[in-house]
C-alpha positions in Angstrom: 12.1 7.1 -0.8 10.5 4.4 -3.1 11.9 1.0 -3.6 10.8 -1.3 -6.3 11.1 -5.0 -5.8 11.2 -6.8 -9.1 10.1 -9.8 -9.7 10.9 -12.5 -12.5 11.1 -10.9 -15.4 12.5 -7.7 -14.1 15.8 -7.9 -12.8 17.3 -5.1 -14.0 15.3 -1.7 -14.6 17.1 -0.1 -17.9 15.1 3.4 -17.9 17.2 3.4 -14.2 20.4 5.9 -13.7 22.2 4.1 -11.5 24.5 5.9 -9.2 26.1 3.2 -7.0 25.3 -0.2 -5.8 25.7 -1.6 -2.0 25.8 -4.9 -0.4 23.6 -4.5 3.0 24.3 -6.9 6.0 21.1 -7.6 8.1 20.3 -9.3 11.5 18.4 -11.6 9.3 20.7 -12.6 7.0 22.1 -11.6 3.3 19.5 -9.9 0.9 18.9 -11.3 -2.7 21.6 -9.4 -3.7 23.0 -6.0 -3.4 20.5 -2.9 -3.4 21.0 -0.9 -6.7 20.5 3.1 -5.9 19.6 5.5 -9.4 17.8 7.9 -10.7 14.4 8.2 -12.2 13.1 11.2 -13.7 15.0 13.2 -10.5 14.0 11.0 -8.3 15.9 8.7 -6.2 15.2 5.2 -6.1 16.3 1.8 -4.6 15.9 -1.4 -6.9 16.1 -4.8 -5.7 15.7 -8.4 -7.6 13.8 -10.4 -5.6 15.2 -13.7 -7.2 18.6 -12.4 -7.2 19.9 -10.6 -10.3 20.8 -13.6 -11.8 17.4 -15.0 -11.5 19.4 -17.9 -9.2 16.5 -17.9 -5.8 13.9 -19.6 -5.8 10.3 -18.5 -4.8 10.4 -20.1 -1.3 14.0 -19.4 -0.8 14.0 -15.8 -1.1 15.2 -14.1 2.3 11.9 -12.1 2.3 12.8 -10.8 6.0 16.2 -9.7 4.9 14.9 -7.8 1.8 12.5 -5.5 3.3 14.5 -5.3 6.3 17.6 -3.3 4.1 15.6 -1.9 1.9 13.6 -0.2 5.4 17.0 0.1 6.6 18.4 2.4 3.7 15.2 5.2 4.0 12.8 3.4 1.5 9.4 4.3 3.1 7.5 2.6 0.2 7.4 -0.4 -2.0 6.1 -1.3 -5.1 6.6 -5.1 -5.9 6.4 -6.0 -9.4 5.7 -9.7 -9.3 4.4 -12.2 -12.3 1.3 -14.1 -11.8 -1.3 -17.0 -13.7 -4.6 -15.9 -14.7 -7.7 -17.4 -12.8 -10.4 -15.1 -13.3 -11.2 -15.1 -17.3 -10.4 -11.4 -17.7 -7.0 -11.9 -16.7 -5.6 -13.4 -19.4 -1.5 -13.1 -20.6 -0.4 -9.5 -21.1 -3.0 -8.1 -18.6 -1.4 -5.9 -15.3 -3.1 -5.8 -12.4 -3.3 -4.2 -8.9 -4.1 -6.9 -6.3 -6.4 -5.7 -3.7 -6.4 -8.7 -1.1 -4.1 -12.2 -0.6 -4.8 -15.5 0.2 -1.7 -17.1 2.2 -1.6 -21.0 0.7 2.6 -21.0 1.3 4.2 -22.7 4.5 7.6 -22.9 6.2 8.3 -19.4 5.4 10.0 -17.3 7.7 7.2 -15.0 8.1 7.6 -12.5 11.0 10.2 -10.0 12.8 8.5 -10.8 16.2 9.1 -14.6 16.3 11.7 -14.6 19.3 11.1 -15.2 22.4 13.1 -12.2 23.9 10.4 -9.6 22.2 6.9 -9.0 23.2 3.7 -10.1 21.0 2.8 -7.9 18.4 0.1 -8.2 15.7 -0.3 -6.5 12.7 -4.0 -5.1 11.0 -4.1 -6.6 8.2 -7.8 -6.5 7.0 -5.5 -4.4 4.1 -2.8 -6.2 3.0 -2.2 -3.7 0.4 -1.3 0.2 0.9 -4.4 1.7 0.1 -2.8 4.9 -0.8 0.2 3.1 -2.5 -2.5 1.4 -5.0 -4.6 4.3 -5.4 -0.8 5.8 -6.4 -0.3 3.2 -9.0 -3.5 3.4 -10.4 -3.2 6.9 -11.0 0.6 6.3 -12.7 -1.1 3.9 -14.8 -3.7 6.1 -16.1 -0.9 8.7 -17.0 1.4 6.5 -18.8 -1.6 5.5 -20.6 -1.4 1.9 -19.6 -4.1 -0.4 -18.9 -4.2 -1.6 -15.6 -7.2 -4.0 -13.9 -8.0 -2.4 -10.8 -8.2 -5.1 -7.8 -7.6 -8.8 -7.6 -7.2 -11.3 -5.1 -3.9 -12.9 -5.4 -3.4 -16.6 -4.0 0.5 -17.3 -2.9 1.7 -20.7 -3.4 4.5 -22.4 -2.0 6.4 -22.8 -5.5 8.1 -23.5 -7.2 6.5 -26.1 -8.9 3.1 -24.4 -10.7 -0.1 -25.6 -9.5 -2.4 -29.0 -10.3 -5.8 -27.7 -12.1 -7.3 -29.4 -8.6 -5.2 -26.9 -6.7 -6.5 -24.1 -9.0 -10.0 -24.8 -8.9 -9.5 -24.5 -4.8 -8.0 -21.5 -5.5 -11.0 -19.9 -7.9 -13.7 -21.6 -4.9 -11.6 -19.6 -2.2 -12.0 -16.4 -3.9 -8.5 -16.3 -5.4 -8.6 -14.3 -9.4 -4.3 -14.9 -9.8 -2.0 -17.3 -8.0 1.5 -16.6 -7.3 4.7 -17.8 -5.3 5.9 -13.7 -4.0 3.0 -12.1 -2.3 3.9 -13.7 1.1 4.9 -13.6 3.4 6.7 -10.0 1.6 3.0 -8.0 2.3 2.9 -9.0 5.7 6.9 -8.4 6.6 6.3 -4.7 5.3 3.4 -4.0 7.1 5.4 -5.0 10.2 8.2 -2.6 9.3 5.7 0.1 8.6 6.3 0.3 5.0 3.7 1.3 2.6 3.6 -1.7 0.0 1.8 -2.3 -2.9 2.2 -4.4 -6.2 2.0 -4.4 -9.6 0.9 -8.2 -11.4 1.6 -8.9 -14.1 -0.5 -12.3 -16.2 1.8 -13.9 -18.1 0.1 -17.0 -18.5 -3.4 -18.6 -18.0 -3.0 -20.9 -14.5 -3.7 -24.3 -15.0 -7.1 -25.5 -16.7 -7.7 -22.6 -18.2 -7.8 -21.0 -21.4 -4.3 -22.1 -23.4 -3.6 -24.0 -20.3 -6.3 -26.0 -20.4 -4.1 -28.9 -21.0 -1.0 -27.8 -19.3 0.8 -24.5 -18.8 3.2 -23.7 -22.4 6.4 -22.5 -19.9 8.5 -21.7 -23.4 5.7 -18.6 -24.4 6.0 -17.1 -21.3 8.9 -14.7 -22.3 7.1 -14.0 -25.0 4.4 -12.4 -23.0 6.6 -11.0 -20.3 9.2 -9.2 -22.1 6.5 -6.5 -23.7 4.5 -6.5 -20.8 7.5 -5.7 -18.4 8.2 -2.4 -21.3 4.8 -1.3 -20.0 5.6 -1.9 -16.5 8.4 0.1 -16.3 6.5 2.9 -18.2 4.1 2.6 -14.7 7.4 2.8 -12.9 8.0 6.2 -14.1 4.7 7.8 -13.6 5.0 6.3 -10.1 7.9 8.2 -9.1 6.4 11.0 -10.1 3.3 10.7 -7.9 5.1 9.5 -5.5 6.5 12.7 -5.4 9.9 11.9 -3.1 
């Protein structure tokens, strides 16, 4: 089954049947909020706010572990994660929707792994990957049939949040390798890969990170909506291709 994780600006998916709703107790805690199970085009689904569905949690307060662990727990195999980012590299400018290809961890104090007691063995994770290959190839492909654009790769830096970033911070960022920065992609890739979920996500620009183009002088927080609301139509367009080559 595929479960979509959505991000600010997507707290609700309306092209979504829903058939019922279900609060999920974990041994890590309560989710962001109860998983929402529906329908699209005949396929089943399970949709989850990250931030809660209220928009109420705050980047570094999300119960990452608790999420993936219920939404692993209920039969979702795979994971899309639709999460809003700033623009470093020129081309991504506001509007744009990406598919990350690789993640630089800048976030701290995170709970950040299933095998952090000392009754359980060792493990480690590959994660030369961070992203599903197949999962990405998969959104691509949805893209290209909902006849949405979609930048193929991008290395996403993840902040602490949720303050936004310095232009210092941001030039770091671009010297490090990093084309978007956001406050999401971790420790969330990392948790799923432990689980043995295939995870990808779909970024979405909704404003220029800090020094660059309109935010050269400081990042305009009231014309984000303004970008996001359109680009999350196009989003959920994705959505529905994806189910479909998802093929569950």
């Amino acid at each position: 089954m595929l479960a979509i994780i959505g991000g600010t600006g997507l707290t609700q998916l309306t092209n979504l049947e829903i058939t019922h709703r279900q609060v999920i107790r974990t041994p890590y805690g309560e989710p962001s909020g109860a998983l929402t199970f529906g329908i699209i085009n005949q396929h089943e689904v399970i949709f989850l706010a990250r931030h809660g569905y209220g928009h109420t949690i705050p980047p570094h307060e999300v119960n990452y572990r608790a999420n993936l662990w219920a939404l692993h727990d209920q039969g979702a195999r795979r994971v899309v994660s639709v999460a809003s980012v700033g623009g470093i590299r020129a081309d991504l400018t506001p509007g744009v929707i990406a598919v990350p290809h690789q993640i630089i961890d800048y976030t701290h104090g995170r709970a950040f792994t299933y095998f952090d007691g000392r009754d359980r063995l060792v493990k480690h994770i590959d994660f030369t990957h961070p992203y599903d290959l197949a999962m990405r190839k998969q959104i691509l492909e949805a893209a290209h049939l909902a006849h949405e654009s979609c930048v193929d790769g991008g290395v996403y830096a993840a902040t602490q949040g949720p303050r936004l970033e310095t232009i210092a911070e941001i030039n770091r960022f671009e010297r490090d390798g990093a084309d978007m920065v956001g406050m999401t992609g971790m420790p969330e890739a990392s948790l799923s890969r432990e689980l043995g979920l295939s995870y990808a996500a779909i970024a979405v620009v909704v404003n220029h990170a800090a020094g660059r183009g309109s935010s050269r002088d400081g990042v305009q927080l009231e014309t984000i909506s303004s970008v996001t609301q359109p680009a999350m139509v196009r989003v959920r367009k994705i959505l529905e291709s994806l189910v479909e080559c998802d093929g569950e």
